[in-house]
C-alpha positions as CSV (number, residue, x, y, z in Angstrom):
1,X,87.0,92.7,119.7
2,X,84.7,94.5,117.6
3,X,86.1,98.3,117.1
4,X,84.3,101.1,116.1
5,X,87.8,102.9,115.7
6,X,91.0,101.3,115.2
7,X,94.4,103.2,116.0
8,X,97.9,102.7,114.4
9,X,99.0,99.7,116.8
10,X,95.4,97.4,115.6
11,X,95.9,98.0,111.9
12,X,99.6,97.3,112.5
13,X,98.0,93.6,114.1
14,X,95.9,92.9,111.7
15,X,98.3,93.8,108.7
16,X,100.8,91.5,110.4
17,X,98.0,88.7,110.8
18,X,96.8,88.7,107.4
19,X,100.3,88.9,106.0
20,X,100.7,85.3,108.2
21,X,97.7,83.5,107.4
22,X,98.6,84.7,103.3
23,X,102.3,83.0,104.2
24,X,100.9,80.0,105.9
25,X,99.0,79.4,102.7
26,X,101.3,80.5,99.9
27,X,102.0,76.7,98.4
28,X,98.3,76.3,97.7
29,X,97.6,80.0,95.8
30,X,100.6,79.3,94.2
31,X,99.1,75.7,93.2
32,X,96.1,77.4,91.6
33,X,98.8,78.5,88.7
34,X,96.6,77.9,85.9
35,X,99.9,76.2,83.9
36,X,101.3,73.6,85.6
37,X,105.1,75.2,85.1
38,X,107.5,75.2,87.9
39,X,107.4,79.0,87.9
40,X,103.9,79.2,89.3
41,X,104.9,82.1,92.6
42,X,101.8,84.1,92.9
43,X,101.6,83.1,96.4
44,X,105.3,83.5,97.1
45,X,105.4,87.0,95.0
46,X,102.2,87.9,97.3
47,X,103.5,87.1,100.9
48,X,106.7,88.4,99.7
49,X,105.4,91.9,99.2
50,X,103.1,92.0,102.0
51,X,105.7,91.2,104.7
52,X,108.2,94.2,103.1
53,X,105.4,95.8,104.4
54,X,105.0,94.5,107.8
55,X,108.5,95.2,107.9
56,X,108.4,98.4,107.6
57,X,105.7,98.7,110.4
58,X,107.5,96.1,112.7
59,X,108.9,98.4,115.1
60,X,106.0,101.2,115.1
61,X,104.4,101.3,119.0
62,X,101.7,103.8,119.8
63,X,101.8,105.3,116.3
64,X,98.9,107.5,114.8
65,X,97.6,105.2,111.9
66,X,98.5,107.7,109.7
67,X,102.3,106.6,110.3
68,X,101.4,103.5,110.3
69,X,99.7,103.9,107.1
70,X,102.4,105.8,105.8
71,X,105.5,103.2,106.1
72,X,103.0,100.6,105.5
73,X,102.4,101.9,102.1
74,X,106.4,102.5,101.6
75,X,107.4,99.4,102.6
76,X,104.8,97.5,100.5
77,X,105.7,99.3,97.3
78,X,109.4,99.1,97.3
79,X,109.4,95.5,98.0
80,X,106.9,94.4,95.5
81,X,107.6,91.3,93.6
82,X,105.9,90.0,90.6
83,X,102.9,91.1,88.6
84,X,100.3,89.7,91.8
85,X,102.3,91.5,94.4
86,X,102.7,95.1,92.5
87,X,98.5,94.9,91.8
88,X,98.8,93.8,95.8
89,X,100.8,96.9,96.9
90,X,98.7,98.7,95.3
91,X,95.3,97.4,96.8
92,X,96.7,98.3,100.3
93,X,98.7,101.1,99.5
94,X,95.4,102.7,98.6
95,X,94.3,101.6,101.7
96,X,96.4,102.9,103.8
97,X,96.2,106.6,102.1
98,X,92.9,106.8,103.7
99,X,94.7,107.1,106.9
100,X,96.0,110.7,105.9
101,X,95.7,113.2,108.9
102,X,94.2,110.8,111.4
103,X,94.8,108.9,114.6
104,X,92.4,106.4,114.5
105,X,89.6,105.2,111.8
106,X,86.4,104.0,111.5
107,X,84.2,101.8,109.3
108,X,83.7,104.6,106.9
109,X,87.5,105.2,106.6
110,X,88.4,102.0,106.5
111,X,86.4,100.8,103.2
112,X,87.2,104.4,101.5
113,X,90.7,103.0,102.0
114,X,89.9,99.8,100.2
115,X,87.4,101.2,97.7
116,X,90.5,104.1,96.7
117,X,93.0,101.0,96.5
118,X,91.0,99.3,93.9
119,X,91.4,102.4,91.7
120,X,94.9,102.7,92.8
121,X,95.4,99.0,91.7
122,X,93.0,99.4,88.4
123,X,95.0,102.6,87.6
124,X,98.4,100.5,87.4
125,X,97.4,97.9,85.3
126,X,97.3,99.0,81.2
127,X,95.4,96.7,80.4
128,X,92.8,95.2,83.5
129,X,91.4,91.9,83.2
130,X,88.4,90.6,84.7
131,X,88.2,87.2,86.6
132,X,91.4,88.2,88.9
133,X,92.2,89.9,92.6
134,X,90.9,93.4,90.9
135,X,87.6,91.8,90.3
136,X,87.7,90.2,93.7
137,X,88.8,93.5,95.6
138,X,86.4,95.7,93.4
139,X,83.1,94.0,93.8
140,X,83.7,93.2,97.5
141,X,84.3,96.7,98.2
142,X,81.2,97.6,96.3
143,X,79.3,95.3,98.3
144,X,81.2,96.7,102.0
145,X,80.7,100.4,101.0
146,X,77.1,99.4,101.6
147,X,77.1,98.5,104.9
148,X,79.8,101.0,106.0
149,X,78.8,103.9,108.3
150,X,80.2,106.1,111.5
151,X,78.1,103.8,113.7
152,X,79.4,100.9,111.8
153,X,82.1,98.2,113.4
154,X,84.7,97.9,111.4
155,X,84.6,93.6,112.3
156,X,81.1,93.8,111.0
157,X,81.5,95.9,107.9
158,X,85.2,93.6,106.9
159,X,83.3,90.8,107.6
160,X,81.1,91.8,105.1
161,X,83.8,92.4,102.4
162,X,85.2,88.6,103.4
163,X,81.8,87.3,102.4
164,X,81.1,88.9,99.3
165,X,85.2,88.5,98.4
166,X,84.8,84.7,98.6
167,X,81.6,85.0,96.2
168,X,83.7,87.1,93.5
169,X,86.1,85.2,93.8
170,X,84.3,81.6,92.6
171,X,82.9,83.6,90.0
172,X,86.3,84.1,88.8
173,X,86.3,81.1,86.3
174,X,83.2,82.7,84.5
175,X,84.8,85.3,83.4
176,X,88.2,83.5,83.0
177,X,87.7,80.2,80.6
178,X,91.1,79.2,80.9
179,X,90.4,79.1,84.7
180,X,87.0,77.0,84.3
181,X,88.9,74.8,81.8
182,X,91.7,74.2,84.6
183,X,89.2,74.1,87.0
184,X,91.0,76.5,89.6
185,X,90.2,79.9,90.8
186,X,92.2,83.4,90.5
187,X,95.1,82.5,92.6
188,X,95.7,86.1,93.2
189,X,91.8,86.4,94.4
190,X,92.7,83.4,96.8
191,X,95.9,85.1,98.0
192,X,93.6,88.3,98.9
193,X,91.6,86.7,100.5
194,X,93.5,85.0,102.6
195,X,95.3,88.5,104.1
196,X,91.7,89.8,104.9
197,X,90.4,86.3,106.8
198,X,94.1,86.7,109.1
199,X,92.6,90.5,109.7
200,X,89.6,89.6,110.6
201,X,91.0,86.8,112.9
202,X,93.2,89.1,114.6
203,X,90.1,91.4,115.5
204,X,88.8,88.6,117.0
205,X,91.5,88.0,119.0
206,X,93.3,85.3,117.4
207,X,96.8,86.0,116.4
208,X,98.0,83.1,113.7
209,X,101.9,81.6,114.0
210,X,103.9,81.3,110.5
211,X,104.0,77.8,109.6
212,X,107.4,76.3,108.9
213,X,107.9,77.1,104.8
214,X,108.6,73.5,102.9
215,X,109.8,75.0,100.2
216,X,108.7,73.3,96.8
217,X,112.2,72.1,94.4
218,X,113.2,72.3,91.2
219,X,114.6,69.1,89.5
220,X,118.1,70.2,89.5
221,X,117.4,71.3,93.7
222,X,115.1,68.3,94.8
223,X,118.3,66.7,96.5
224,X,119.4,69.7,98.6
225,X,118.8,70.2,102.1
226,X,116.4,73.0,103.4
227,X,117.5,76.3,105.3
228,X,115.5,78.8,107.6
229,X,116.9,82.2,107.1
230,X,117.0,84.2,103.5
231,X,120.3,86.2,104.3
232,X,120.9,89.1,101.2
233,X,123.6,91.3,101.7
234,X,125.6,93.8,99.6
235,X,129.8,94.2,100.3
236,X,131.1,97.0,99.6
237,X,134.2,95.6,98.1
238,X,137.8,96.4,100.2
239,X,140.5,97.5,97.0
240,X,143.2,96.4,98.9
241,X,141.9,92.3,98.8
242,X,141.7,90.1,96.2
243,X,138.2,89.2,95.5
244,X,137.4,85.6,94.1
245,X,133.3,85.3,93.4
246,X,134.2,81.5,92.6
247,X,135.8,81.2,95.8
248,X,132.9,83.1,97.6
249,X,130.3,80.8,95.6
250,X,132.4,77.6,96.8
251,X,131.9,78.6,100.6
252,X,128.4,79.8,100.5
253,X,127.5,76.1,99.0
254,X,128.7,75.1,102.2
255,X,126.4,76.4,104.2
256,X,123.2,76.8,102.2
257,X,122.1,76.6,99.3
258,X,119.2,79.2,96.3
259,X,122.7,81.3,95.9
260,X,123.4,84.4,93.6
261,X,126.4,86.3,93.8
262,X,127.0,89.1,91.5
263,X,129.5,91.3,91.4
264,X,131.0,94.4,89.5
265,X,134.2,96.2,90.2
266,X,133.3,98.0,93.7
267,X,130.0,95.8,95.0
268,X,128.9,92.2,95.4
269,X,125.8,91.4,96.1
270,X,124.9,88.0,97.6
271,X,121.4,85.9,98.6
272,X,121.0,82.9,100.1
273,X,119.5,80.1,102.2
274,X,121.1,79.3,105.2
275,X,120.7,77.9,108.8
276,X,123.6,79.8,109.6
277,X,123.7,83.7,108.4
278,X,126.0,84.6,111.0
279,X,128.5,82.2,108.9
280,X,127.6,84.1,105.1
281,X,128.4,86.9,107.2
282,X,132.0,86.2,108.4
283,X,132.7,84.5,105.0
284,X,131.6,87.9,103.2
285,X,133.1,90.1,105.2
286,X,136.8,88.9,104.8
287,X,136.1,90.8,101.2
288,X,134.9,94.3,102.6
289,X,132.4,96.4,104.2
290,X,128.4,95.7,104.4
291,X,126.6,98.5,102.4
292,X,123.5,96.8,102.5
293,X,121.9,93.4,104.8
294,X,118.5,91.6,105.6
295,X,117.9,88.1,107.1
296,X,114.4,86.5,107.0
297,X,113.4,84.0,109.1
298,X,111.6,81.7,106.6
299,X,109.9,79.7,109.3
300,X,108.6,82.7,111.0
301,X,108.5,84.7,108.3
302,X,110.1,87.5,110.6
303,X,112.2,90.5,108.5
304,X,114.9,92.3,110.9
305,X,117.0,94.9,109.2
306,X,120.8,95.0,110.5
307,X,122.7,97.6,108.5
308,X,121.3,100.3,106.1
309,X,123.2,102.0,103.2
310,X,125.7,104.9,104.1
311,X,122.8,107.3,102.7
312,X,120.6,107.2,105.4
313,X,118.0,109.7,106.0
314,X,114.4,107.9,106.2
315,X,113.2,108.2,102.8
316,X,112.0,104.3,102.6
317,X,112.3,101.2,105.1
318,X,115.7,100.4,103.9
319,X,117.3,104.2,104.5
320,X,118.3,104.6,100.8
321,X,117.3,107.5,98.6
322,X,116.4,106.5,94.8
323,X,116.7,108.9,92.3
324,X,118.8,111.7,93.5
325,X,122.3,112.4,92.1
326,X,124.3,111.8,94.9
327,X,123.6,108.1,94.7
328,X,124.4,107.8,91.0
329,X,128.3,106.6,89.9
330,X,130.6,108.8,89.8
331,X,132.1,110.6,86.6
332,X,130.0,111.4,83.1
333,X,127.2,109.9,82.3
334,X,126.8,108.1,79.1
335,X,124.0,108.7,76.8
336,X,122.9,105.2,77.6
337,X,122.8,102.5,80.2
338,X,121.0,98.7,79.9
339,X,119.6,96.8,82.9
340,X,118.3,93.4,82.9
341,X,116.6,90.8,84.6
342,X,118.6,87.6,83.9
343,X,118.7,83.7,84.9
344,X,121.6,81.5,84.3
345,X,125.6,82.3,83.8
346,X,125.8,81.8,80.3
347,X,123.1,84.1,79.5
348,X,124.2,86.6,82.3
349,X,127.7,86.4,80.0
350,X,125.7,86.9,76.9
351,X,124.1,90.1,77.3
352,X,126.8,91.3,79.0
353,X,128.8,91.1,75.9
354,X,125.5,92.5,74.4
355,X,126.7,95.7,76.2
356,X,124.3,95.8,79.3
357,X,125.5,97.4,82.3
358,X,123.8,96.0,85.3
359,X,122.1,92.8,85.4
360,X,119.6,91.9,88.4
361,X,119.7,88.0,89.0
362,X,116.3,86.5,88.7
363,X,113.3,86.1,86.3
364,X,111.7,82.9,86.8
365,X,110.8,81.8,90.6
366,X,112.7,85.0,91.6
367,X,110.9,87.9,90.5
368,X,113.0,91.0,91.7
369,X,111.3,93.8,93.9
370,X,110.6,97.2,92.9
371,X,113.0,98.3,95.4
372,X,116.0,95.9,93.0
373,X,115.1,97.8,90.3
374,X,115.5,101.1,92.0
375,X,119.5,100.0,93.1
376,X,120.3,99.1,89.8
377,X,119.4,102.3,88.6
378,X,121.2,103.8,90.9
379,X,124.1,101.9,89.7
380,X,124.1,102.8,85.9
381,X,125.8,106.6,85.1
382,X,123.4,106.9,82.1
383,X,121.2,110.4,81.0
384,X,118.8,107.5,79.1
385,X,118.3,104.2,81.2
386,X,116.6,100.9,79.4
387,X,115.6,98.7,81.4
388,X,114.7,95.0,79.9
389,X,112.5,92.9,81.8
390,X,112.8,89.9,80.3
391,X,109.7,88.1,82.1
392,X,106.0,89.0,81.6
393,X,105.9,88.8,85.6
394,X,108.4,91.4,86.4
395,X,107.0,94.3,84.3
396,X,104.9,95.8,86.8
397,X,108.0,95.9,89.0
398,X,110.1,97.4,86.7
399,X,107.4,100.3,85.1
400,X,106.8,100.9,89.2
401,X,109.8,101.7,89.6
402,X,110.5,103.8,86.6
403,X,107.6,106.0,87.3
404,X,109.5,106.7,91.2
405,X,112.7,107.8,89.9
406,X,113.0,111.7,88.9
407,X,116.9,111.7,88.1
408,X,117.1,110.0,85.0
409,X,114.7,109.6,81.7
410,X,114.0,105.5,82.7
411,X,112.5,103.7,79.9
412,X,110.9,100.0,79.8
413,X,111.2,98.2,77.3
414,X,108.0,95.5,76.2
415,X,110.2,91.8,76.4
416,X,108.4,89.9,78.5
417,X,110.5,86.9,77.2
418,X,114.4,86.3,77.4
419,X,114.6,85.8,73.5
420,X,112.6,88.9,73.0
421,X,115.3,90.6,75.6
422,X,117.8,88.8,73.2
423,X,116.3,90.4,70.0
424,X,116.0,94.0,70.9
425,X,119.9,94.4,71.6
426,X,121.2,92.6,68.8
427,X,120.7,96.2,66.9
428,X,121.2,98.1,69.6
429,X,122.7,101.1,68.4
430,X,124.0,104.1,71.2
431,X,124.5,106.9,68.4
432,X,121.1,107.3,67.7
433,X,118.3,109.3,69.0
434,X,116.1,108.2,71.9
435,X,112.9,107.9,70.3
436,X,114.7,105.8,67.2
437,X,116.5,103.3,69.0
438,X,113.1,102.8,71.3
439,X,111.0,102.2,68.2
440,X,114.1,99.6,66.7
441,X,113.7,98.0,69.7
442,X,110.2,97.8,70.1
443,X,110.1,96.5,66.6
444,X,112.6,93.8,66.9
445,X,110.6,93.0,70.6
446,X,107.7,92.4,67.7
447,X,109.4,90.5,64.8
448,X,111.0,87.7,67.0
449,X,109.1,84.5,68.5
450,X,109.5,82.9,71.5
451,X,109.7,79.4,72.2
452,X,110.0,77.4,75.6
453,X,110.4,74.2,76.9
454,X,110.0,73.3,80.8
455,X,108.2,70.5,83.4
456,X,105.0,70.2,84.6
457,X,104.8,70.0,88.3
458,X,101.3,68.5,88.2
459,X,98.5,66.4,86.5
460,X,96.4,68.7,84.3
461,X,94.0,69.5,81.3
462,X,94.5,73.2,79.9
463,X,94.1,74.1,76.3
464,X,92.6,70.9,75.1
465,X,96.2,69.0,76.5
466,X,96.0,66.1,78.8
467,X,99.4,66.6,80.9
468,X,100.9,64.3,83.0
469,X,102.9,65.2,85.9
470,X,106.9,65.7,84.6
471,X,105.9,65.4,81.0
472,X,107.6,68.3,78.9
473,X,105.4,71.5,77.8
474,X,106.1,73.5,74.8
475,X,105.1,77.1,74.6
476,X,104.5,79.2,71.8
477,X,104.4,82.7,72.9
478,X,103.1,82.1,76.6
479,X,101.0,79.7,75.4
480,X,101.3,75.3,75.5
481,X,101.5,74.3,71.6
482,X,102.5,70.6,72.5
483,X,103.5,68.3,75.4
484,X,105.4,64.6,75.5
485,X,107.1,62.7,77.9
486,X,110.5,63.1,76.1
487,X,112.6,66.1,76.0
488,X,113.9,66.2,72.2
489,X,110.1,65.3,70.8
490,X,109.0,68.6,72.3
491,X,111.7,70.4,71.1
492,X,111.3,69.4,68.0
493,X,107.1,69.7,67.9
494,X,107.7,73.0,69.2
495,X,109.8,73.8,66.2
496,X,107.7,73.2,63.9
497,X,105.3,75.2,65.5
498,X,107.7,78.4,65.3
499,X,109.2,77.9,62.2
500,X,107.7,78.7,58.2
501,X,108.6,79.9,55.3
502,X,110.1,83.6,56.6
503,X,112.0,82.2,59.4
504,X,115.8,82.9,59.0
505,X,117.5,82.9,62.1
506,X,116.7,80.0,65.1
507,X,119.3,81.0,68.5
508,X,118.9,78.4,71.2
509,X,119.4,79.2,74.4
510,X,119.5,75.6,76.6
511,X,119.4,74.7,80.1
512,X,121.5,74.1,82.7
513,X,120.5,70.2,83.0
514,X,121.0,70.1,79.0
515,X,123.3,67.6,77.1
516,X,125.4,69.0,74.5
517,X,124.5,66.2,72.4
518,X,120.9,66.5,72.9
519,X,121.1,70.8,71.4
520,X,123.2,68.9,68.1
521,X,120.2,66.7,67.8
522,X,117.8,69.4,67.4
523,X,120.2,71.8,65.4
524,X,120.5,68.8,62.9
525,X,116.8,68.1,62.7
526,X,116.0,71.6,62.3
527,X,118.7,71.8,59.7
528,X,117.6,68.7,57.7
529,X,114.3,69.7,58.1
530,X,114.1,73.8,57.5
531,X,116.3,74.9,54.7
532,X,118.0,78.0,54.5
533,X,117.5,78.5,58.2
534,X,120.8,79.6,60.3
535,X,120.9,78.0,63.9
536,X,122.8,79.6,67.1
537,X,122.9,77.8,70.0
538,X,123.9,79.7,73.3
539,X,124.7,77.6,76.7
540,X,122.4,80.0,79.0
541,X,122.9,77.8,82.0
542,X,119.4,78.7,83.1
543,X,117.3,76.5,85.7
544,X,113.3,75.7,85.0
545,X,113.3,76.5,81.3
546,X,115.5,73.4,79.5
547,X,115.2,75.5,76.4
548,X,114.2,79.3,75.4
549,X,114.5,79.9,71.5
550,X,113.9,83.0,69.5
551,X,113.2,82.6,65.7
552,X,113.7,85.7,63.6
């Protein structure tokens, strides 16, 4: 096949296609994680995104590609995930604005649409870097735009844009040195590139298969078994019942495992992996009524939508209207309302104490969608909404989705760490002014350090450190300060990294897979050693990251 025009049922192929061949290969772009952390997703964060998208597209036949384009460019933005698949929504959400007004494109349309979703994608990011997918996407479209005119195939001319992709994108580590020193290239480059060699292949007439997912394990999950379908689902909790999330929690384990459940008063909300949904679904349902349900086949990377919200009237893929009053809760609004992005029970328990209202399950390895954002708002009866990230990764997600909704003054907050989450409520004050409790905020966000201690998942050299696979990292804002083969040397190399003369307060926050005796350990050596410091230690329960410390 080698189109002069495509319609609304080829772009829906080749979307679908590309969105495969990006699944089929999502273990190695996320591989190409410069750090060698456990929490290295781009690839899962990509494919994530781009199959909300061919979701929202699934069911389109004989569709002017401007509806296609249109739902394609909904479903892509509500349900990005992660830093990589925001900038990727935006790359084809561009695209597919190109669309506007017609029922087929050609060559010429087709690279406006890519050249407009590079300043769609440029535009979102404050601060672009060079060296990553917007380098890759920019200067291959530069090279297409070329080659693009109404006589043009649109095979030949993507073709083109592949070639020139692939060039950008091994001139990544040139303008990245942390890239040449890890010898790898942009992983979100790779992950682009990827989509547009499926569309291409579909053009050509061959249609890829998903590859069964082997998902990669944490320590603490390296035992447990593996499941096909992702099964979320929100109850609309039955009054009359008793509800029992332990109970809930204690059947689920039964039949799968990567389980959340978090509940408030009227809703529970529940993910996980399972061989058996239809089971999660009878267990659930003893509690009350389905607001909310998706299953994913994770072998065939297949998204089916069975139930939609009671507010159904087309707005987005899932039927639910963001933003509009008569989705907010009930009764007065307060002058405030907190969300946060949150991993681990003990730390979910901490802020809540810390006074925030909704808390979205996730962070690390499970980077919440634009579209989880957007419920939670929904949720919080607030004039002024905060919302704390928490995670460098899920900023983009959060300031997307703060910038789509109209009904309430949404503000996010700069943590991009848990302990600099931590800091800015610990003076959080609801009587004052908007603009002075965002700048005491901000400033706390500023005056605290972050410390944390994981795994690496692989053999590498980065920042002048020779690490060994499973040997313990330290990081000093973002950045490795130390590594060793035992836990409690790291800890306490990466103290003295963060602490110094002005250093007053030290809270710990450790791990799930963390000893008791092991945190006393460190609070007595940084108490022998630091004087006049005050230590807190919090059990955060949190997986990947043994510890996460703020010092003040």
């Amino acid at each position: 096949m080698s189109p002069r025009e495509i319609d609304g049922n080829t772009l829906k192929l080749i979307i679908k296609n590309g969105s495969v061949k990006l699944r089929n290969e999502s273990q190695y772009i996320n591989d190409l994680n410069v750090f060698p952390v456990p929490d290295g997703d781009t690839g899962s964060n990509m494919q994530s995104t781009m199959m909300s998208g061919v979701s929202a597209i699934e069911s389109m036949e004989d569709e002017p590609i401007e509806n296609v384009g249109k739902a394609l460019s909904r479903g892509l933005l509500m349900g990005a995930r992660g830093n990589s698949g925001v900038i990727l929504s935006q790359l084809f959400s561009g695209f597919a604005k190109a669309f506007q007004s017609l029922v087929t494109a050609n060559a010429v349309h087709f690279i406006n649409g890519l050249q407009h979703g590079v300043k769609q994608a440029y535009g979102a990011v404050i601060n672009p870097v060079e060296g990553t997918i917007l380098t890759v996407a920019r200067e291959a479209v530069e090279e297409a735009e070329q080659h693009a005119d109404e006589s043009a195939d649109v095979l030949e001319v993507l073709k083109v844009y592949y070639e020139e992709a692939k060039r950008a994108l091994d001139r990544t580590p040139d303008l990245l040195p942390v890239l040449k020193e890890s010898g790898v290239v942009d992983s979100g480059g790779a992950g682009l590139i990827s989509i547009i060699e499926g569309m291409i292949a579909a053009l050509e007439g061959e249609i890829y298969e998903a590859k069964k997912e082997k998902r990669k394990k944490t320590k603490v999950q390296e035992s447990e078994e593996e499941y096909g379908y992702c099964t979320e689902f929100i109850i609309q909790l039955d009054q009359k019942k008793s509800f029992n999330k332990e109970k809930l929690t204690k059947q689920l384990k039964k039949i799968g495992d990567s389980i959340v459940v978090v509940d408030d008063e009227e809703i529970c909300k529940v993910h996980v992996h399972t061989e058996k949904p239809g089971d999660a679904l009878n267990i659930a349902q003893n509690y009350g009524e389905f607001a909310n349900l998706k299953i994913e086949n994770m072998n065939m990377q297949h998204t089916e939508t069975l139930l939609h919200s009671p507010q159904t009237n087309g707005e987005h893929d899932c039927g639910h209207v963001h933003g509009t009053e008569e989705n907010i809760q009930q009764g007065p609004p307060k002058k405030y309302g907190l969300i946060t992005v949150v991993n681990g029970s003990g730390l979910r328990e901490t802020f809540e104490e810390m006074g925030v209202d909704f808390i979205i399950e996730g962070g690390q390895t499970m980077n919440p969608s634009t579209e989880d954002f957007l419920n939670a708002i929904d949720r919080v009866n607030a004039d002024n909404i905060l919302i704390i990230p928490n995670n460098k990764n899920v900023m983009l997600s959060a300031e997307h989705a703060a910038r789509n909704y109209e009904a309430r003054n949404v503000i996010v907050l700069p943590a991009k760490t848990i302990p600099q989450g931590y800091a800015s409520l610990t003076m959080f004050d609801a009587n004052q002014d908007v603009e002075d409790t965002i700048e005491e905020m901000k400033e706390l966000i500023d005056h605290v350090k972050t410390g944390e201690i994981t795994y690496a998942i692989r053999d590498t050299k980065v920042n002048g450190f020779d690490i060994k696979k499973d040997d313990y990292i330290g990081l000093k804002e973002g950045d490795i300060v130390t590594t060793h083969a035992d836990r409690i040397e790291t800890a306490k190399a990466l103290m003295d990294e963060l602490l110094d003369a002005d250093s007053e307060i030290v809270t710990i926050m450790y791990g799930d897979n963390v000893e008791r005796s092991e945190v006393n350990a460190l609070t007595d050596y940084i108490e022998e050693t630091y004087e006049d410091v005050e230590v807190d230690t919090i059990a955060g329960r949190q997986d990947i990251y043994s510890y996460l410390i703020a010092v003040e």
